[in-house]
PDB file of the backbone (N, CA, C, O) and the ligand in Angstrom, with CONECT records:
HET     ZN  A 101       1
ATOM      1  N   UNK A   1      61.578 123.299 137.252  1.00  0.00           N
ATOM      2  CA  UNK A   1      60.214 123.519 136.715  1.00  0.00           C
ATOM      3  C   UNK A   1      59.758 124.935 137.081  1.00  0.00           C
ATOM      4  O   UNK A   1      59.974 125.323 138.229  1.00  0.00           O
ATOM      5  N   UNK A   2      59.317 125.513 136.448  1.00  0.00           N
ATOM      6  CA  UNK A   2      58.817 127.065 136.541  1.00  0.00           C
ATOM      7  C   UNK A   2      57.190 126.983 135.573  1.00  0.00           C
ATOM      8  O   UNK A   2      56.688 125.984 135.059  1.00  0.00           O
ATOM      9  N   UNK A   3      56.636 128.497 135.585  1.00  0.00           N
ATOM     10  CA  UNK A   3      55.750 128.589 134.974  1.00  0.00           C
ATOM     11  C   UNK A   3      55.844 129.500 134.108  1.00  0.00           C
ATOM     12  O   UNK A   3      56.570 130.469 134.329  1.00  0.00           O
ATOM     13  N   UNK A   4      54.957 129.350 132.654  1.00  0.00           N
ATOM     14  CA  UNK A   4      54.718 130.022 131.549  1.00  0.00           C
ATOM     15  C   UNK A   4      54.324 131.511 132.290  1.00  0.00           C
ATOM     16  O   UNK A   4      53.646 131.544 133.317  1.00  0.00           O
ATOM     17  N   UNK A   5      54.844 132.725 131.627  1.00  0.00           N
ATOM     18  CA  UNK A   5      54.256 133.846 131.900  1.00  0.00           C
ATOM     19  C   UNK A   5      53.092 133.975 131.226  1.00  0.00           C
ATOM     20  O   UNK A   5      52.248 134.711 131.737  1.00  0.00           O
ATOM     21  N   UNK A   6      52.759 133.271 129.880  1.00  0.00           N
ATOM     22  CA  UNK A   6      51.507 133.426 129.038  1.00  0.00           C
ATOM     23  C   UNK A   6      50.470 133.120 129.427  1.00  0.00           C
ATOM     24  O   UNK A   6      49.540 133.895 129.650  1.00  0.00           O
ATOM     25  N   UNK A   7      50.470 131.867 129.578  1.00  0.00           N
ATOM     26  CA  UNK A   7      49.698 130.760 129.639  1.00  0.00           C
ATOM     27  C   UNK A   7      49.492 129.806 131.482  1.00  0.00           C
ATOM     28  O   UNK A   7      48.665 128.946 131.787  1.00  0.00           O
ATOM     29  N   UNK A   8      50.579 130.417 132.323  1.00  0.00           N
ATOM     30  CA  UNK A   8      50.964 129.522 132.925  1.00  0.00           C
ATOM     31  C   UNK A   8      50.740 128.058 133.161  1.00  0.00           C
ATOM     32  O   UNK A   8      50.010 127.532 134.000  1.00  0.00           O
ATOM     33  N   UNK A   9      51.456 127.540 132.320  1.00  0.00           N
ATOM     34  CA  UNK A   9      51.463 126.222 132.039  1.00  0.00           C
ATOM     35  C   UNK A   9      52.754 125.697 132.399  1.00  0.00           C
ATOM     36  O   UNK A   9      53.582 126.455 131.894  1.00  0.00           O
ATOM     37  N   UNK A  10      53.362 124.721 133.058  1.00  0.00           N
ATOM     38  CA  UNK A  10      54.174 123.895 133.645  1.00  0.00           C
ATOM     39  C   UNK A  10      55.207 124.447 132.581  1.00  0.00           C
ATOM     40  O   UNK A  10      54.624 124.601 131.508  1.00  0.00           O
ATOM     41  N   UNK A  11      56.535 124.794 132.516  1.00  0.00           N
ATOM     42  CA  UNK A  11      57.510 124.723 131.416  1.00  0.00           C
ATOM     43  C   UNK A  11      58.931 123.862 132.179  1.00  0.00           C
ATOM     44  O   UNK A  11      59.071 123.845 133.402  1.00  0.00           O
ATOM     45  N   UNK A  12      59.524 123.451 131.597  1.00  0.00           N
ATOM     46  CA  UNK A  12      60.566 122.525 131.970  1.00  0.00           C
ATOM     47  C   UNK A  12      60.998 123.393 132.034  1.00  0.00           C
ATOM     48  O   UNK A  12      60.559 124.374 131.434  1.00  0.00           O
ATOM     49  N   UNK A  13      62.809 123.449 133.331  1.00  0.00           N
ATOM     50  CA  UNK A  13      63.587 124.372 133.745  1.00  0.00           C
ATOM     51  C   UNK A  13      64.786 124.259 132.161  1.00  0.00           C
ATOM     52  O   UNK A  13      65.182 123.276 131.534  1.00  0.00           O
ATOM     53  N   UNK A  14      64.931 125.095 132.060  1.00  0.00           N
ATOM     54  CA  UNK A  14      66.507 125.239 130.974  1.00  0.00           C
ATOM     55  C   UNK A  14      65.179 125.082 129.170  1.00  0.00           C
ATOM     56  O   UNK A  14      65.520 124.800 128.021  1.00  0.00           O
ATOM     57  N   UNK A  15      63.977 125.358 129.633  1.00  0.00           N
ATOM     58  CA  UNK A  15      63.377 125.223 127.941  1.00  0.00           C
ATOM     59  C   UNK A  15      63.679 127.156 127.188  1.00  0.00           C
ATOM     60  O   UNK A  15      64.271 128.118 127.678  1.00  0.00           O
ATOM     61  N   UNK A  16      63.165 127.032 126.264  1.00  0.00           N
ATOM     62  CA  UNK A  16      63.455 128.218 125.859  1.00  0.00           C
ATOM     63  C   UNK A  16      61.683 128.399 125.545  1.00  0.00           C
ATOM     64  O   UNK A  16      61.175 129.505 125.736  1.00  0.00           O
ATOM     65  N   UNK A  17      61.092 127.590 125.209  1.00  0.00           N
ATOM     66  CA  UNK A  17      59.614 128.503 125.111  1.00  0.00           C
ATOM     67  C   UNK A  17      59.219 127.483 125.560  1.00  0.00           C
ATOM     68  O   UNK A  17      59.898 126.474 125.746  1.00  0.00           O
ATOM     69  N   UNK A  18      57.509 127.695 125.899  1.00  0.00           N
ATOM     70  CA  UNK A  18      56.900 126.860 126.660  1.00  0.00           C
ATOM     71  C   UNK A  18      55.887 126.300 125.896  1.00  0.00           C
ATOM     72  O   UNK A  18      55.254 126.911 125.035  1.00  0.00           O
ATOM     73  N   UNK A  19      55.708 124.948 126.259  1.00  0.00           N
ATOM     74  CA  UNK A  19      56.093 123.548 125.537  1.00  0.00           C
ATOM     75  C   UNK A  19      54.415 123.569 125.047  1.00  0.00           C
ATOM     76  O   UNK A  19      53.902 122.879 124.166  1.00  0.00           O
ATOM     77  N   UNK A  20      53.790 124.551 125.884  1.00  0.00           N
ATOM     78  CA  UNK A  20      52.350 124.313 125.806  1.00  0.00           C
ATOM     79  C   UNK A  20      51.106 125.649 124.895  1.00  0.00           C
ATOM     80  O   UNK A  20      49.997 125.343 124.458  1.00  0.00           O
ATOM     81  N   UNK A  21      51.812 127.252 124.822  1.00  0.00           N
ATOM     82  CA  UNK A  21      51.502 128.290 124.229  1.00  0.00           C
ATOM     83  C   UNK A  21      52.703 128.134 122.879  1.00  0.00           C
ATOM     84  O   UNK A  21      52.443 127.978 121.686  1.00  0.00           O
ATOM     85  N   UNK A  22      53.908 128.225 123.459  1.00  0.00           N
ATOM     86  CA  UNK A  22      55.041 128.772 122.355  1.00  0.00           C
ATOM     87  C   UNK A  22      55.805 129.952 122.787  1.00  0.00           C
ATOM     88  O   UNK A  22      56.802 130.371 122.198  1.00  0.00           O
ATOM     89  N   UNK A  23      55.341 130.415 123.739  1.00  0.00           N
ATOM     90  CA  UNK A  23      55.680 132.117 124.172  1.00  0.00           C
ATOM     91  C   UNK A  23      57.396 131.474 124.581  1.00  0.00           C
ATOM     92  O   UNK A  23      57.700 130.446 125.186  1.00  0.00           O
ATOM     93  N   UNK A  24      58.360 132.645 123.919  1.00  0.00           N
ATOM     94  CA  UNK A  24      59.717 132.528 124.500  1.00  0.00           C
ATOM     95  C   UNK A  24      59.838 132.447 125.958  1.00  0.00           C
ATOM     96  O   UNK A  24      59.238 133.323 126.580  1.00  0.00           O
ATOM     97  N   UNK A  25      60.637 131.382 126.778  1.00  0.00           N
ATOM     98  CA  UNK A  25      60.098 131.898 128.058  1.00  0.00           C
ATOM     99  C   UNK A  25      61.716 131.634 128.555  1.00  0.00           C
ATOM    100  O   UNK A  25      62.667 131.107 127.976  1.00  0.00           O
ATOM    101  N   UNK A  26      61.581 132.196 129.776  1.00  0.00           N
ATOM    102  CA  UNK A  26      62.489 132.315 131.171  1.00  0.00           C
ATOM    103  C   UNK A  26      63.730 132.502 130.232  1.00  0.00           C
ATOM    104  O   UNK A  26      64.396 131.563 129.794  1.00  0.00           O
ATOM    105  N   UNK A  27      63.995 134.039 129.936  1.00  0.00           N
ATOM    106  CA  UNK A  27      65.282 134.717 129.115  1.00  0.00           C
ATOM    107  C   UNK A  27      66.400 134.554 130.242  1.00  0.00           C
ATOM    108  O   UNK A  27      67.577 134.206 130.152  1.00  0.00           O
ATOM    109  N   UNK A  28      65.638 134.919 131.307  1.00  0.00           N
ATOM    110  CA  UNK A  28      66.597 135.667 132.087  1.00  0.00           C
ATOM    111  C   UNK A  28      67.359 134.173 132.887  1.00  0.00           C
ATOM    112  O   UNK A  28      68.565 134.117 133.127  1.00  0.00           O
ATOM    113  N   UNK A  29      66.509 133.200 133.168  1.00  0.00           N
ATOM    114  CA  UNK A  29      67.144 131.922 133.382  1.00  0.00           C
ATOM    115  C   UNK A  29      67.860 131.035 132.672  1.00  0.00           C
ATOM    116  O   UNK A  29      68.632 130.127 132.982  1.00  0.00           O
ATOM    117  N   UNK A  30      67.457 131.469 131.664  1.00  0.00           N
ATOM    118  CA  UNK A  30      68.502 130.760 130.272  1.00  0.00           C
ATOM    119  C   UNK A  30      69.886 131.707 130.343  1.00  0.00           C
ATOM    120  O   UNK A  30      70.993 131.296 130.692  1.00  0.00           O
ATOM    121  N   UNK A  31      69.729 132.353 130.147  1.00  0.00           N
ATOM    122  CA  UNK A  31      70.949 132.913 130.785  1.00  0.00           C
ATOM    123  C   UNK A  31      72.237 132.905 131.716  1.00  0.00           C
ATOM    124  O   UNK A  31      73.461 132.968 131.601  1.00  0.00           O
ATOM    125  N   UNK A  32      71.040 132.764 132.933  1.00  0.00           N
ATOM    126  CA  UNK A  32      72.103 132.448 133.865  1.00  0.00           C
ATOM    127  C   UNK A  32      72.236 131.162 133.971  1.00  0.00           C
ATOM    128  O   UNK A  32      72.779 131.012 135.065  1.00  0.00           O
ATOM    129  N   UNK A  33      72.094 130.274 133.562  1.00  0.00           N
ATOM    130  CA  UNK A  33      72.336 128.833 133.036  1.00  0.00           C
ATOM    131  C   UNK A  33      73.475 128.828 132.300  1.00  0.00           C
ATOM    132  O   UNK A  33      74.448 128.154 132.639  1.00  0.00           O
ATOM    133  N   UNK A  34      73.453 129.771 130.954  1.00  0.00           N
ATOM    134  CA  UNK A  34      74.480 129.870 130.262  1.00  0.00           C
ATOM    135  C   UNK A  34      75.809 130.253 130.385  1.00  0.00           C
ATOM    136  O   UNK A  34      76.833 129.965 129.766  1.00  0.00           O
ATOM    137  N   UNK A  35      75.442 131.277 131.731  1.00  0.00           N
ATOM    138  CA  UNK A  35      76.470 132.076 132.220  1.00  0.00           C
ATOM    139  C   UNK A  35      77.930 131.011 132.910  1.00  0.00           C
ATOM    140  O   UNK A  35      79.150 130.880 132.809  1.00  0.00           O
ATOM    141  N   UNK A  36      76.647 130.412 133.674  1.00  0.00           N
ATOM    142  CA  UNK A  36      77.612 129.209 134.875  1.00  0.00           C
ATOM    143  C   UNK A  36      77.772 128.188 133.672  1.00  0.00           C
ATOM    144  O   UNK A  36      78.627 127.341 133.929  1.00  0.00           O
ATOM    145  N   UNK A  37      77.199 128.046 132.470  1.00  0.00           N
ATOM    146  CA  UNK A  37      78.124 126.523 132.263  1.00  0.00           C
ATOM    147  C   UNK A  37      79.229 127.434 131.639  1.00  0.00           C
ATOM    148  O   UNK A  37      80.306 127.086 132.125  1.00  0.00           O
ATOM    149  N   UNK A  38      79.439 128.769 130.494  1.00  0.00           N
ATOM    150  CA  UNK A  38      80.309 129.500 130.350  1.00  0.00           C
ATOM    151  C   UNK A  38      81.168 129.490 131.259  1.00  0.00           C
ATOM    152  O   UNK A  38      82.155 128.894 130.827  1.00  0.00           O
ATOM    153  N   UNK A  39      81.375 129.946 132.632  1.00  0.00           N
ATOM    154  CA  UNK A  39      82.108 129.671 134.023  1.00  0.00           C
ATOM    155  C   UNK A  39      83.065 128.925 133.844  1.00  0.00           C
ATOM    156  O   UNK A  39      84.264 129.179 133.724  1.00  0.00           O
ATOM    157  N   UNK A  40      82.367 127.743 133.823  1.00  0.00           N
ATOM    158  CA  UNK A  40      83.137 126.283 134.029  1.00  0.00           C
ATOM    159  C   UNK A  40      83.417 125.579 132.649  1.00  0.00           C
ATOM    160  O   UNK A  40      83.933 124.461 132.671  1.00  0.00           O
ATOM    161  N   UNK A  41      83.100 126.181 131.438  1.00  0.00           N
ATOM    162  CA  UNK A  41      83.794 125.281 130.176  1.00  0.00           C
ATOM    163  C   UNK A  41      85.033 125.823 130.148  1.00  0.00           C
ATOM    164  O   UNK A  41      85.930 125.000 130.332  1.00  0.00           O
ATOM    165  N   UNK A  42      85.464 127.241 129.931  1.00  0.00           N
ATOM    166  CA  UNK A  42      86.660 127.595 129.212  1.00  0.00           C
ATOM    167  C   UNK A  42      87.865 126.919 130.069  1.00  0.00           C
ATOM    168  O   UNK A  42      88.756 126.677 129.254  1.00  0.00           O
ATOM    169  N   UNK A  43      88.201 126.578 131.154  1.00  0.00           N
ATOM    170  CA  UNK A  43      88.951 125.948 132.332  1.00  0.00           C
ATOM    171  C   UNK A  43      89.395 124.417 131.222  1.00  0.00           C
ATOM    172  O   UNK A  43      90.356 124.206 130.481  1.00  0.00           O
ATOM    173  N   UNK A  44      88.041 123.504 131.618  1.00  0.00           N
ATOM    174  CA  UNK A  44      88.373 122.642 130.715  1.00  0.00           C
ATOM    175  C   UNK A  44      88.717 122.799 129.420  1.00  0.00           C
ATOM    176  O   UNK A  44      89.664 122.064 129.143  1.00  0.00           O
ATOM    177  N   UNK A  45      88.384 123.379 128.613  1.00  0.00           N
ATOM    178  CA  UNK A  45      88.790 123.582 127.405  1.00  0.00           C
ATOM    179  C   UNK A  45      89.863 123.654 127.225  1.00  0.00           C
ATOM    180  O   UNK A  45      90.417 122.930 126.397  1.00  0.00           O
ATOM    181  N   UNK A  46      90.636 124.739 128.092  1.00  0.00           N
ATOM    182  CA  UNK A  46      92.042 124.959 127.744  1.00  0.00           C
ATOM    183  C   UNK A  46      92.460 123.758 128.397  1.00  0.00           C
ATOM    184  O   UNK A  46      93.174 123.225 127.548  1.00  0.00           O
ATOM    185  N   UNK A  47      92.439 123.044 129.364  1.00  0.00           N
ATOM    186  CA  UNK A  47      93.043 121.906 129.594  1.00  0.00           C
ATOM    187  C   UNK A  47      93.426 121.292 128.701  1.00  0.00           C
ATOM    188  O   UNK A  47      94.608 121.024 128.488  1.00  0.00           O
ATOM    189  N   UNK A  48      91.990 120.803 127.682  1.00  0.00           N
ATOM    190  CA  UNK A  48      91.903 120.170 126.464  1.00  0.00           C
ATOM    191  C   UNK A  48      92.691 120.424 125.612  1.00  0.00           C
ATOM    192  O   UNK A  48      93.016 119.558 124.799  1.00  0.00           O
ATOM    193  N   UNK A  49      93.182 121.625 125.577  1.00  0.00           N
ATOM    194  CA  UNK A  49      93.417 122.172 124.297  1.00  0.00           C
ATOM    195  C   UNK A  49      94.716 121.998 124.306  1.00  0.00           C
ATOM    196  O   UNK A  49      95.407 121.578 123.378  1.00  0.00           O
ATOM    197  N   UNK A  50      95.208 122.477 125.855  1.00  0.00           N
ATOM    198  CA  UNK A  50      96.977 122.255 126.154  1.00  0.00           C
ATOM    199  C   UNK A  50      97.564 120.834 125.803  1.00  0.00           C
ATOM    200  O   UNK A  50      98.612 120.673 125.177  1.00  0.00           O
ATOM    201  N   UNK A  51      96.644 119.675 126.355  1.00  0.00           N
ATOM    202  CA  UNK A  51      96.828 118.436 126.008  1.00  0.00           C
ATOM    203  C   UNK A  51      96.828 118.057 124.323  1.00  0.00           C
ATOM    204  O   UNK A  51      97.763 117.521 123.729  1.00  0.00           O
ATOM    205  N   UNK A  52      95.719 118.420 123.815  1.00  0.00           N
ATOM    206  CA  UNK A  52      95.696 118.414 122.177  1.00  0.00           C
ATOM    207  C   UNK A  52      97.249 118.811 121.640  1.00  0.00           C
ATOM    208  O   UNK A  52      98.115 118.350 120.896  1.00  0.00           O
ATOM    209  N   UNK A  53      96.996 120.075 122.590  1.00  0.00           N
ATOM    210  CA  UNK A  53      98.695 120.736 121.632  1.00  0.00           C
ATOM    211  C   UNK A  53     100.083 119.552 121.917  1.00  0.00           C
ATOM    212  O   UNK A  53     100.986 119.190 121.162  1.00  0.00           O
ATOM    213  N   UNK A  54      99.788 119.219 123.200  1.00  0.00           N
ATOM    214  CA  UNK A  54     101.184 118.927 123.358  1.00  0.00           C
ATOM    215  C   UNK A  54     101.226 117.561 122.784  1.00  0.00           C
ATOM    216  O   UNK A  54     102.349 117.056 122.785  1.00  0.00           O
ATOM    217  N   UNK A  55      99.954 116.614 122.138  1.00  0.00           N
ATOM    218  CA  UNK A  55      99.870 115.511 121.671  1.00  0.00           C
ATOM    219  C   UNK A  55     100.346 115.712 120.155  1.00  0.00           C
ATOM    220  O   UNK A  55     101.120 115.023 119.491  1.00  0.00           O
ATOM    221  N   UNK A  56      99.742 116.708 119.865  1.00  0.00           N
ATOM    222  CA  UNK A  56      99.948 117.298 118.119  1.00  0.00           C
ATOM    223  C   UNK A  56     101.270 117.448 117.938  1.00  0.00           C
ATOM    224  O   UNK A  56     101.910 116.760 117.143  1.00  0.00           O
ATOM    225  N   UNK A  57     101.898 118.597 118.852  1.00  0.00           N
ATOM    226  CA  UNK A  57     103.395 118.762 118.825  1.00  0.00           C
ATOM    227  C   UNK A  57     104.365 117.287 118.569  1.00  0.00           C
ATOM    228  O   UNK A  57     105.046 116.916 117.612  1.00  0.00           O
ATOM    229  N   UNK A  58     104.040 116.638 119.994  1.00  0.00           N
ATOM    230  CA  UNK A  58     104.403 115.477 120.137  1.00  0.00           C
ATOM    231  C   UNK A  58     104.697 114.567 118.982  1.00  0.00           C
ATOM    232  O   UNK A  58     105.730 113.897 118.961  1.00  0.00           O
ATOM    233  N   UNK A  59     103.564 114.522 117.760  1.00  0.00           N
ATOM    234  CA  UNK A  59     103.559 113.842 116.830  1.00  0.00           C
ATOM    235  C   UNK A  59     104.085 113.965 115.430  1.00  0.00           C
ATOM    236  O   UNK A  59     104.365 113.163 114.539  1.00  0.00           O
ATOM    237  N   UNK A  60     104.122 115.531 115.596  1.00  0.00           N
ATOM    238  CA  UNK A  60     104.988 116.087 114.405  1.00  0.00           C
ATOM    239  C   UNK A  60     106.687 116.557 114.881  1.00  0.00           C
ATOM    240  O   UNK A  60     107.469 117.046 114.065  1.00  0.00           O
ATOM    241  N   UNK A  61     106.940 116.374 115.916  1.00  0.00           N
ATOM    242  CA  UNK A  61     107.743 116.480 116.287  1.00  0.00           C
ATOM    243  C   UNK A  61     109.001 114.938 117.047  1.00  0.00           C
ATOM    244  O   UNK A  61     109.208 114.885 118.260  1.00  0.00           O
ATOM    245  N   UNK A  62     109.447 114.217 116.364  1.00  0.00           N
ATOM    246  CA  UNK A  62     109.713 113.115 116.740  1.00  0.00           C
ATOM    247  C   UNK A  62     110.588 113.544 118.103  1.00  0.00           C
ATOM    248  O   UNK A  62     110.339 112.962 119.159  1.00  0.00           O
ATOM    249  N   UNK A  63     111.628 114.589 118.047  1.00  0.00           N
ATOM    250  CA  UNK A  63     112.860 114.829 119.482  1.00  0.00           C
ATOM    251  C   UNK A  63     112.159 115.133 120.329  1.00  0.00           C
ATOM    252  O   UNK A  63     112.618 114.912 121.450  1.00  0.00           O
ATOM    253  N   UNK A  64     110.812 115.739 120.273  1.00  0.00           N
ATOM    254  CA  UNK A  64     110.426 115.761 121.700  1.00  0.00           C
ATOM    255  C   UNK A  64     109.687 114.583 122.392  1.00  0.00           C
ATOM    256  O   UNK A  64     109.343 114.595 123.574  1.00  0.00           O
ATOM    257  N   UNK A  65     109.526 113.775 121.698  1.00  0.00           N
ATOM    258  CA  UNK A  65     109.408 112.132 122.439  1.00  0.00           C
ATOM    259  C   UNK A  65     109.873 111.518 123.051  1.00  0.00           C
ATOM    260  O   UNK A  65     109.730 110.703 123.962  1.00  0.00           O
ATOM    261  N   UNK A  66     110.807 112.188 122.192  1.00  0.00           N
ATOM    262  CA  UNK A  66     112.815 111.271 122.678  1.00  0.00           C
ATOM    263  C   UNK A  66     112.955 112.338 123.974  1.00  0.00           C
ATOM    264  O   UNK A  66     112.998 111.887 125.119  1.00  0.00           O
ATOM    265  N   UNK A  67     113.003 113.349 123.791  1.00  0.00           N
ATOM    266  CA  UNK A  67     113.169 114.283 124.909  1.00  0.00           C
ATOM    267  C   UNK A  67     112.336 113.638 126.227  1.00  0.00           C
ATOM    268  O   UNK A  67     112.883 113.143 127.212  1.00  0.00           O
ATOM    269  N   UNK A  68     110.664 113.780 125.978  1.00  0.00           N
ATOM    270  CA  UNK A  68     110.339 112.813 126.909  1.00  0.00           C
ATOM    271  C   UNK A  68     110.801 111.669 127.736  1.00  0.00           C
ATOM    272  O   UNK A  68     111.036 111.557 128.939  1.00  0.00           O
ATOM    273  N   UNK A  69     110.873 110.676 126.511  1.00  0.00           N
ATOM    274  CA  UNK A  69     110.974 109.585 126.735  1.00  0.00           C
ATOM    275  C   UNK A  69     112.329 109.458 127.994  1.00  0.00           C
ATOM    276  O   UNK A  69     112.235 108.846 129.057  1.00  0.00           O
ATOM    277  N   UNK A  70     113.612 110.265 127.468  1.00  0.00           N
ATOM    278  CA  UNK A  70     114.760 110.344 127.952  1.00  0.00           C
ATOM    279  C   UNK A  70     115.041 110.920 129.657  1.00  0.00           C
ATOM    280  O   UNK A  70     115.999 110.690 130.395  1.00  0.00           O
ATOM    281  N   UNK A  71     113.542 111.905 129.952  1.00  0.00           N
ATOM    282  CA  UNK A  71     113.099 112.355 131.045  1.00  0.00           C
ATOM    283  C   UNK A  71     112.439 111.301 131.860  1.00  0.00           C
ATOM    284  O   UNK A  71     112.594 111.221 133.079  1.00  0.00           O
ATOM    285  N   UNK A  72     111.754 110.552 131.212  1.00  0.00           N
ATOM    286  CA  UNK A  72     111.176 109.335 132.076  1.00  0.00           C
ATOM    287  C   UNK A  72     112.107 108.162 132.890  1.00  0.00           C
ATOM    288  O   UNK A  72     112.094 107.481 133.916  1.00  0.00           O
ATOM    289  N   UNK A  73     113.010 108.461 131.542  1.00  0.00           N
ATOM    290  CA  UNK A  73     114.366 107.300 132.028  1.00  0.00           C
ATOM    291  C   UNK A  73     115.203 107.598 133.129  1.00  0.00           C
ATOM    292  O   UNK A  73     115.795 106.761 133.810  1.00  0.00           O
ATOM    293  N   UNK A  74     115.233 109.143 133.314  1.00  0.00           N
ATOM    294  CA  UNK A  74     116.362 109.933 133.685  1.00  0.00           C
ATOM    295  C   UNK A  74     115.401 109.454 135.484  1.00  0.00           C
ATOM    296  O   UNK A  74     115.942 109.218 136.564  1.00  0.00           O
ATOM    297  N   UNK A  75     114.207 109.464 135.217  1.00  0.00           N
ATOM    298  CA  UNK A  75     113.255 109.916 136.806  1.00  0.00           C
ATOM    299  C   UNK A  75     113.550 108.524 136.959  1.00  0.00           C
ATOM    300  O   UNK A  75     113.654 108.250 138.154  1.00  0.00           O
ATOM    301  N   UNK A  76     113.736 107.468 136.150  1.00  0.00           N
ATOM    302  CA  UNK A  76     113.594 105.977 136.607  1.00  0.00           C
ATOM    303  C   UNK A  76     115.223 105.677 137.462  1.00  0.00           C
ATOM    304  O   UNK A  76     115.211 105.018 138.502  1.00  0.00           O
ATOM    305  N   UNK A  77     116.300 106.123 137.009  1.00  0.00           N
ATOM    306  CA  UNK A  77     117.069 105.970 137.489  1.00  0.00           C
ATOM    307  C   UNK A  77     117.372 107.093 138.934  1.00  0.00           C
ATOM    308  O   UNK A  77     118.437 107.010 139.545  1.00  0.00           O
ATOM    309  N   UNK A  78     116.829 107.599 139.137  1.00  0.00           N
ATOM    310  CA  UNK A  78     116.286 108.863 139.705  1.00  0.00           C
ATOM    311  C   UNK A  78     116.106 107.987 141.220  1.00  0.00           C
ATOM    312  O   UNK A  78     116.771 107.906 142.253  1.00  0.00           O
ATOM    313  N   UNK A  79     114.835 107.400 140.724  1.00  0.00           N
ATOM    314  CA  UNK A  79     114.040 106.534 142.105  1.00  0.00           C
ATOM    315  C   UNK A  79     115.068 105.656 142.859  1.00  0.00           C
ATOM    316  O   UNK A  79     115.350 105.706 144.056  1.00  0.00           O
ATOM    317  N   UNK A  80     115.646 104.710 141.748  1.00  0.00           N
ATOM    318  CA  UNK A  80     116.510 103.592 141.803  1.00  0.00           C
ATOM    319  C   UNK A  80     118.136 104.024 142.707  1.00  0.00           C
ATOM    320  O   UNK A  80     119.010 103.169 142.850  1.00  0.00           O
TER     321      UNK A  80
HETATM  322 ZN    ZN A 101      52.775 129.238 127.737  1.00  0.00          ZN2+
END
């Protein structure tokens, strides 16, 4: 919670104008809001994205299933 520079009127934290004049407010906190979730999306994303790929691949690609699959077998007898 912060205050309106206009009006000072109560504005919710992460608003972009204030809820009570209209005046654009807290640039500079929207920002750095944006900054840190920026930070921490692209990490996941590419996680996401590596997984997407290797599911996509996976599916248009039948030998690398088998390839998989044949690696799983290989670790099962592995343990055993
Ligand atoms: Zn205001």
């Amino acid at each position: 919670m912060s205050t309106c520079a206009s009006c000072r009127a109560d504005v919710p934290a992460g608003a972009s104008f204030c809820p009570s004049c209209g005046a654009q407010h807290g640039q500079g906190a929207s920002t750095t809001d944006l900054k840190a979730l920026l930070d921490r999306v692209p990490i996941a994303n590419r996680v996401v994205g590596v997984v997407t790929l290797l599911v996509f691949i996976s599916m248009f690609l039948p030998w690398y299933s088998a390839t998989v699959y044949g690696l799983s077998v290989s670790i099962d007898g592995y343990h055993r």
